[in-house]
MITI-387705 format. One record per residue (C-alpha): residue number from 1; residue in three letters; x, y, z. Coordinates in pm, 1 decimal. Each point is the difference from the previous one (the first is absolute). Layout:
<i: NUM | aa: ALA | c1: X | c2: Y | c3: Z>
...
REM end
This chain:
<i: 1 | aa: UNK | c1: 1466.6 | c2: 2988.6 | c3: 1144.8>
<i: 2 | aa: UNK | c1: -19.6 | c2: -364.0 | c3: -99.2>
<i: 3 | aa: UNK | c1: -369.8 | c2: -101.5 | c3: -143.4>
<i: 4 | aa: UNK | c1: -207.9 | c2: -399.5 | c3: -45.7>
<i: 5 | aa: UNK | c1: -339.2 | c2: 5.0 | c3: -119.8>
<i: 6 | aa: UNK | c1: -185.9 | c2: -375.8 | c3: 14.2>
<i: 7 | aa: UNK | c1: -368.1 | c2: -90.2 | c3: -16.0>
<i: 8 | aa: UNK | c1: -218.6 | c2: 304.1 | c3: 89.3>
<i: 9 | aa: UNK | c1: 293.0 | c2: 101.9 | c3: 270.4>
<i: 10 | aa: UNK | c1: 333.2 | c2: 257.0 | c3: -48.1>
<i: 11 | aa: UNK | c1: 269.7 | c2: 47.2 | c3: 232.5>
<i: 12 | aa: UNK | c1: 305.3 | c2: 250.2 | c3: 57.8>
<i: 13 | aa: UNK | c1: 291.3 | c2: 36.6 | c3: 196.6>
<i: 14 | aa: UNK | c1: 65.5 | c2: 362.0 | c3: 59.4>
<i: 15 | aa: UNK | c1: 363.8 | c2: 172.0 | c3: 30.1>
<i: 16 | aa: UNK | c1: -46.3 | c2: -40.0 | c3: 397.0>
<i: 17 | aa: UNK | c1: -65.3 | c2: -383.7 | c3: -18.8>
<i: 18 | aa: UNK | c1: -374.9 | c2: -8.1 | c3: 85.3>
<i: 19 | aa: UNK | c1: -242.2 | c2: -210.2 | c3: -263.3>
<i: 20 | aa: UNK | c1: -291.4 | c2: 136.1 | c3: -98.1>
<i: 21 | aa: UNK | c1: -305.0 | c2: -192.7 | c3: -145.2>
<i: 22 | aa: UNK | c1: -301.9 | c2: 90.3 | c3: -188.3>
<i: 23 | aa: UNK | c1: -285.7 | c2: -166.7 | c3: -190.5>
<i: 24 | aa: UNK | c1: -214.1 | c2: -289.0 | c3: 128.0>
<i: 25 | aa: UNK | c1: -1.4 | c2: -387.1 | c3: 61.3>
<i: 26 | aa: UNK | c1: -190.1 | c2: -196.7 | c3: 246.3>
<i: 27 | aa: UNK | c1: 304.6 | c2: -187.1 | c3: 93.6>
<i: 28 | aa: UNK | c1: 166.3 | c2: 285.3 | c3: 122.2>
<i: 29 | aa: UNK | c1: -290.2 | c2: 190.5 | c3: 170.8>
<i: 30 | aa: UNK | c1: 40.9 | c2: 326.5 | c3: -194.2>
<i: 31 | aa: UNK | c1: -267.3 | c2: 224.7 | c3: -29.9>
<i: 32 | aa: UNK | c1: -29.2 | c2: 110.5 | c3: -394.2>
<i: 33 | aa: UNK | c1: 226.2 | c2: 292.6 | c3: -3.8>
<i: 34 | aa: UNK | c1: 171.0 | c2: 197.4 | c3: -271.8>
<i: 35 | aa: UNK | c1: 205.3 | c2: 177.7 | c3: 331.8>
<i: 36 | aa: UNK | c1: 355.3 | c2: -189.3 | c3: 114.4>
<i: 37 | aa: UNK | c1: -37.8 | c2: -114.9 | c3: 357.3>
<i: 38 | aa: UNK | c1: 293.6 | c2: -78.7 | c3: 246.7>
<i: 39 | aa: UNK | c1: 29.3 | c2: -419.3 | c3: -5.7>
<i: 40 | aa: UNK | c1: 13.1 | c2: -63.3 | c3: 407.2>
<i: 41 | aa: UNK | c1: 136.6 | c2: -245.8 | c3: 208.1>
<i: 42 | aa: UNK | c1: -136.0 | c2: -253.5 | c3: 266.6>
<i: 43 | aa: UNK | c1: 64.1 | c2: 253.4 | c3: 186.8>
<i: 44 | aa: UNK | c1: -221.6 | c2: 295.4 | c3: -170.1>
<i: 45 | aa: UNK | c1: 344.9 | c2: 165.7 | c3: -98.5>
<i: 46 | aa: UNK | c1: 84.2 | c2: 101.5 | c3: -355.1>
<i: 47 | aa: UNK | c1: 263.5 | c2: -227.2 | c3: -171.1>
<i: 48 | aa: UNK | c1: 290.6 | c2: 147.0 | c3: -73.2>
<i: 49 | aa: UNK | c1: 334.4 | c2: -57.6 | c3: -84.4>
<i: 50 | aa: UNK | c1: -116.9 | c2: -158.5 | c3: -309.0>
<i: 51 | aa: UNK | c1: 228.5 | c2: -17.0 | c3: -329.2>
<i: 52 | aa: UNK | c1: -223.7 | c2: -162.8 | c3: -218.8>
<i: 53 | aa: UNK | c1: -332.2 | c2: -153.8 | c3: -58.3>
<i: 54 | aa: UNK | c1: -196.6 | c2: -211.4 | c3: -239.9>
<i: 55 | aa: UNK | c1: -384.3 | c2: -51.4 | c3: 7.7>
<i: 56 | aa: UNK | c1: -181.2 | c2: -314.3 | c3: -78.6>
<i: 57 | aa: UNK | c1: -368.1 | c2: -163.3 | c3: -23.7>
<i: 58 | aa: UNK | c1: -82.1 | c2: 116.8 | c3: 326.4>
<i: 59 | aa: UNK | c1: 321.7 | c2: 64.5 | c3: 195.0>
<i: 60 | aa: UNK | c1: 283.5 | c2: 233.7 | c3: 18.5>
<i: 61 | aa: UNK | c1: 346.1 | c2: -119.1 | c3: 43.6>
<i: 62 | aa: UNK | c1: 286.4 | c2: 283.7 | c3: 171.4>
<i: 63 | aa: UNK | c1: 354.8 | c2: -45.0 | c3: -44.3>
<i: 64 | aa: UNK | c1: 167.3 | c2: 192.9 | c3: 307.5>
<i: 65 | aa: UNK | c1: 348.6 | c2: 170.7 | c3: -20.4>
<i: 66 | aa: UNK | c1: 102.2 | c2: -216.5 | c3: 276.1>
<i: 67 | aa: UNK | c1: -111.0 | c2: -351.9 | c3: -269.0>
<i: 68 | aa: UNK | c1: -320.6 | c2: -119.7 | c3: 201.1>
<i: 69 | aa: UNK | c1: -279.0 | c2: -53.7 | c3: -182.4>
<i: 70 | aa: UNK | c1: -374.4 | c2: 90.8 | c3: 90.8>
<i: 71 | aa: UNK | c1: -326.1 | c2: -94.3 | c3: -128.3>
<i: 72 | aa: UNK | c1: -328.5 | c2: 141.0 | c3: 14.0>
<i: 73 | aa: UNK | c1: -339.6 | c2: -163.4 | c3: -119.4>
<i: 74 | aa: UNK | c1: -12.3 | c2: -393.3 | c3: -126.4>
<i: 75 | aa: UNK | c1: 276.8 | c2: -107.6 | c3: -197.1>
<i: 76 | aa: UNK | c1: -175.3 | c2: -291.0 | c3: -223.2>
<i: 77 | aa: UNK | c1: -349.3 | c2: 114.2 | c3: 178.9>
<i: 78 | aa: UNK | c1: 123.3 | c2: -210.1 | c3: 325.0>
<i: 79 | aa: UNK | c1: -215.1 | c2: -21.7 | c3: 324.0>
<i: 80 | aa: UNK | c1: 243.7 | c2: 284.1 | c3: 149.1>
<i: 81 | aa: UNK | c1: -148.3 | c2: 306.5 | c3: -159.0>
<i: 82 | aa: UNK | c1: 246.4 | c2: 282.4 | c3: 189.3>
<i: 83 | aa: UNK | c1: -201.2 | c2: 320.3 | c3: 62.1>
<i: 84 | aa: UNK | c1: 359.8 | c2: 102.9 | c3: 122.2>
<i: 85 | aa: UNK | c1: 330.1 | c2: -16.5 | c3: -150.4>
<i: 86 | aa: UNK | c1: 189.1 | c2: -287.0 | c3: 160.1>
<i: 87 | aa: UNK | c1: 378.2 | c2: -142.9 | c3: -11.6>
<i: 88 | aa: UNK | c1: 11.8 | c2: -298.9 | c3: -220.2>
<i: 89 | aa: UNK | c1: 86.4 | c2: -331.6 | c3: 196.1>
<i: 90 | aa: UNK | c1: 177.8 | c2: -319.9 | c3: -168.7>
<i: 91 | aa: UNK | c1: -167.4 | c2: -141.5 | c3: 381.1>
<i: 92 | aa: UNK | c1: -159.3 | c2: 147.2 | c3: 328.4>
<i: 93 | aa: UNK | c1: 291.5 | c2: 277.6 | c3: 110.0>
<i: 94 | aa: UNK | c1: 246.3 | c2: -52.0 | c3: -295.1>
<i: 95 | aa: UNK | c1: -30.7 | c2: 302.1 | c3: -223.7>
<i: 96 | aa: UNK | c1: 157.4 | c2: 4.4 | c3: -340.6>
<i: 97 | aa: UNK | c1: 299.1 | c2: 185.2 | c3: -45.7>
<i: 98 | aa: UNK | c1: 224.3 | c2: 109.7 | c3: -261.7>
<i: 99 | aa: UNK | c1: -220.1 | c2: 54.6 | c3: -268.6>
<i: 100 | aa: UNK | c1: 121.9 | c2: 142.1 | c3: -338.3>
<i: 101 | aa: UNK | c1: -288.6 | c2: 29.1 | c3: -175.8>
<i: 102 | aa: UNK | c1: -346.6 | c2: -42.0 | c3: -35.7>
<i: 103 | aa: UNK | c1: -269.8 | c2: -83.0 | c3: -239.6>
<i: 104 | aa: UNK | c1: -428.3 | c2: -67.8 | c3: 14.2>
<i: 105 | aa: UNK | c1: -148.8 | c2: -186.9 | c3: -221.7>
<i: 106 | aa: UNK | c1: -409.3 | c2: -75.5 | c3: 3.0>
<i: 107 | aa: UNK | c1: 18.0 | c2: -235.5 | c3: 288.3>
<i: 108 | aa: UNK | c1: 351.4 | c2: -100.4 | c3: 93.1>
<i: 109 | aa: UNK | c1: 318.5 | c2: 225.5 | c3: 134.4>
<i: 110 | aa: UNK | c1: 383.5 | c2: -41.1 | c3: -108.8>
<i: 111 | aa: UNK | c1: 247.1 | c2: 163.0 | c3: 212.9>
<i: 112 | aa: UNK | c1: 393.9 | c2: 7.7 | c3: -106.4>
<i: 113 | aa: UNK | c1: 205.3 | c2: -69.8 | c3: 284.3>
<i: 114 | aa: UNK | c1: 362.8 | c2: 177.3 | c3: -43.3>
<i: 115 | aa: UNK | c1: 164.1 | c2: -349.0 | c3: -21.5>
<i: 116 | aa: UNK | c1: -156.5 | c2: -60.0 | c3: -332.0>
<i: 117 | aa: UNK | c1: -275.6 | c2: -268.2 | c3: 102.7>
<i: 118 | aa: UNK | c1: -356.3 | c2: 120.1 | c3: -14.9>
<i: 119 | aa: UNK | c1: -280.5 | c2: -93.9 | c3: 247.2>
<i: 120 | aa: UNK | c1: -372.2 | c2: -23.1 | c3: -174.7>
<i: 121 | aa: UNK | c1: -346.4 | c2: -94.9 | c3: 180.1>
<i: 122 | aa: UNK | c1: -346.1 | c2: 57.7 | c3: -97.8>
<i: 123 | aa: UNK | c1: -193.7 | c2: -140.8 | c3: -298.3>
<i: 124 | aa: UNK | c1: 22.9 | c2: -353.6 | c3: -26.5>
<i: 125 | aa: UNK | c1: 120.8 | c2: -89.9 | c3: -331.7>
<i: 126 | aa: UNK | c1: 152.0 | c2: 328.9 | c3: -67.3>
<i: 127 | aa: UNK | c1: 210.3 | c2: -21.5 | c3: 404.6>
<i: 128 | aa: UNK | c1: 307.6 | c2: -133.1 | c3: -8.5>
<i: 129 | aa: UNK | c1: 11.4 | c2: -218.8 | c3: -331.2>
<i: 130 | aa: UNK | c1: -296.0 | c2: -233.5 | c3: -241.9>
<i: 131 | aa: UNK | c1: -43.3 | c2: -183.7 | c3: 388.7>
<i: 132 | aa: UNK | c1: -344.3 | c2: 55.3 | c3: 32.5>
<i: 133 | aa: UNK | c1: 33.9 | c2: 74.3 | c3: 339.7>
<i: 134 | aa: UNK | c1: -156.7 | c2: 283.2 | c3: 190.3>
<i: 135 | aa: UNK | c1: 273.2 | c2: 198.6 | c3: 211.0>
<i: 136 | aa: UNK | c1: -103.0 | c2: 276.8 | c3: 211.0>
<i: 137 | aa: UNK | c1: 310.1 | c2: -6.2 | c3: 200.0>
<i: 138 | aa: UNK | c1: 342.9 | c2: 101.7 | c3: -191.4>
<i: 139 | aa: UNK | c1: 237.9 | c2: -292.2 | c3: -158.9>
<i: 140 | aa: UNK | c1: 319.3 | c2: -0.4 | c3: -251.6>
<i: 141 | aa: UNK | c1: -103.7 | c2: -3.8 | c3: -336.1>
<i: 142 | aa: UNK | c1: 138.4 | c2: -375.8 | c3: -146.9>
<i: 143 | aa: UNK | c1: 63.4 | c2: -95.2 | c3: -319.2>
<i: 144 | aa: UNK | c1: -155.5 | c2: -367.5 | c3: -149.3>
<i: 145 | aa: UNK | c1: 263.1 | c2: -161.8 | c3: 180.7>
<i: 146 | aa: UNK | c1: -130.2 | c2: 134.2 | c3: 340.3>
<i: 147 | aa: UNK | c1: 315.2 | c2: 189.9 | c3: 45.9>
<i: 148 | aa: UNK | c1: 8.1 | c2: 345.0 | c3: 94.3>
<i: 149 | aa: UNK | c1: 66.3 | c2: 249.1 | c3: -242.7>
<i: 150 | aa: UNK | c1: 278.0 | c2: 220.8 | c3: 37.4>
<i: 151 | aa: UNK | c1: 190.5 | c2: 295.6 | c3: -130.5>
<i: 152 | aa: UNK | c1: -329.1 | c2: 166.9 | c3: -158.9>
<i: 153 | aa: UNK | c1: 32.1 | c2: 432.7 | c3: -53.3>
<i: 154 | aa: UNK | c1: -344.9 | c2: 90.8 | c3: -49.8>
<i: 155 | aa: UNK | c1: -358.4 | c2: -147.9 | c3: 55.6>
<i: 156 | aa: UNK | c1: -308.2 | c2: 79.4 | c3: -152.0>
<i: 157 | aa: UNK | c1: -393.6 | c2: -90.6 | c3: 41.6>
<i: 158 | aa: UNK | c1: -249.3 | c2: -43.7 | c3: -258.9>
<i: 159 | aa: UNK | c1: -355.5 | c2: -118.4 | c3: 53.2>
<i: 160 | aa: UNK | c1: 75.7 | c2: -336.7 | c3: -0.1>
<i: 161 | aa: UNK | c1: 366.8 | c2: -64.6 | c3: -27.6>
<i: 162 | aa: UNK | c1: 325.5 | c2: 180.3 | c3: 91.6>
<i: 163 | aa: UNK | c1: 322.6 | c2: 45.2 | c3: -152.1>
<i: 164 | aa: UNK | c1: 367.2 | c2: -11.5 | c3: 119.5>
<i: 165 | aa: UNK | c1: 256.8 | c2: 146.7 | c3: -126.0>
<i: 166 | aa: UNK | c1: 366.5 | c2: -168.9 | c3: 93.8>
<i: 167 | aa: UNK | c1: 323.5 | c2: 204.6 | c3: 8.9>
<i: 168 | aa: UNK | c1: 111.9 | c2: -237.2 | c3: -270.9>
<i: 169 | aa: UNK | c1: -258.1 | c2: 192.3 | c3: -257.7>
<i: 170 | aa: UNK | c1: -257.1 | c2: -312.4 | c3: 10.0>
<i: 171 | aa: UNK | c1: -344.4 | c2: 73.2 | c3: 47.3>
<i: 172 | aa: UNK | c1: -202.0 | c2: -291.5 | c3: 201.5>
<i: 173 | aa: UNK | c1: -382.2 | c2: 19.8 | c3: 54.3>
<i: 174 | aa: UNK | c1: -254.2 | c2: -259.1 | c3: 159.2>
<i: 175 | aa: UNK | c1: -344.3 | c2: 28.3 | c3: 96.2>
<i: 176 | aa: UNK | c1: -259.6 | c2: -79.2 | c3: -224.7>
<i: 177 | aa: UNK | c1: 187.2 | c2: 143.6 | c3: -318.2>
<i: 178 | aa: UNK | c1: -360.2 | c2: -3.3 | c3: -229.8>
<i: 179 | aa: UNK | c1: 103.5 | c2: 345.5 | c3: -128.7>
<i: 180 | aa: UNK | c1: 333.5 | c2: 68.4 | c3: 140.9>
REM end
């Protein structure tokens, strides 16, 4: 069993891939429980095939064996507050694929795609780098240059910055870095 806890909300994948959430946040339309529920589909059907997951501010983000990525709730408390787990989308139709990783912060998502280069959205200053820009749809994390970063092993989400860790050793990290 793999285990996230966030703001007010836990999650689980169990050994047969299904995620289980408990707690309580408006954003994801969970009655306050202490008991897991099954996290459903568009469809009303339980997710499954789920390897791991990370909770956030008000969303849950599922890694699937397969490496597509789905969301449920508001990732940076967006207009599209999911009260069902949905594929993520870099645009209408196109799903991401070949995820690696995952991580939530408060209000922005990181997801490590297996060729090293890591997609962020969410959170406005803490997205994709200092931009200031508010991204609700997934982008390539760039560097000052606006060049995409590459050949990063491991991602993780604070509440208000992220950090990268490159195969080289070197640790990167944007967002608003007050305390990071």
């Amino acid at each position: 069993m793999q285990l996230s806890a966030g703001h007010d909300v836990s999650a689980a994948v169990k050994t047969d891939g299904t995620v289980w959430v408990w707690g309580w946040h408006p954003w994801l339309f969970v009655l306050p429980t202490l008991h897991p529920a099954p996290m459903l589909d568009s469809a009303g059907n339980r997710v499954g095939g789920a390897a791991r997951v990370a909770v956030g501010t008000g969303f849950v983000l599922v890694l699937k064996s397969d490496g597509s990525l789905w969301t449920w709730g508001a990732v940076g408390g967006s207009d599209a507050r999911r009260v069902r787990a949905v594929a993520v989308e870099t645009a209408p139709g196109v799903p991401v694929t070949g995820i690696a990783g995952i991580a939530a912060g408060w209000a922005h998502a990181l997801a490590l795609a297996s060729d090293g280069k890591v997609l962020s959205w969410g959170g406005g200053e803490i997205g994709r780098k200092a931009s200031l820009s508010e991204a609700q749809i997934p982008g390539f994390v760039t560097d000052s240059a606006g060049v995409t970063v590459t050949g990063v092993s491991q991602v993780q989400a604070g509440e208000h910055f992220s950090v990268l860790k490159k195969t080289d050793g070197s640790l990167w990290s944007f967002g608003t870095n007050a305390n990071a």
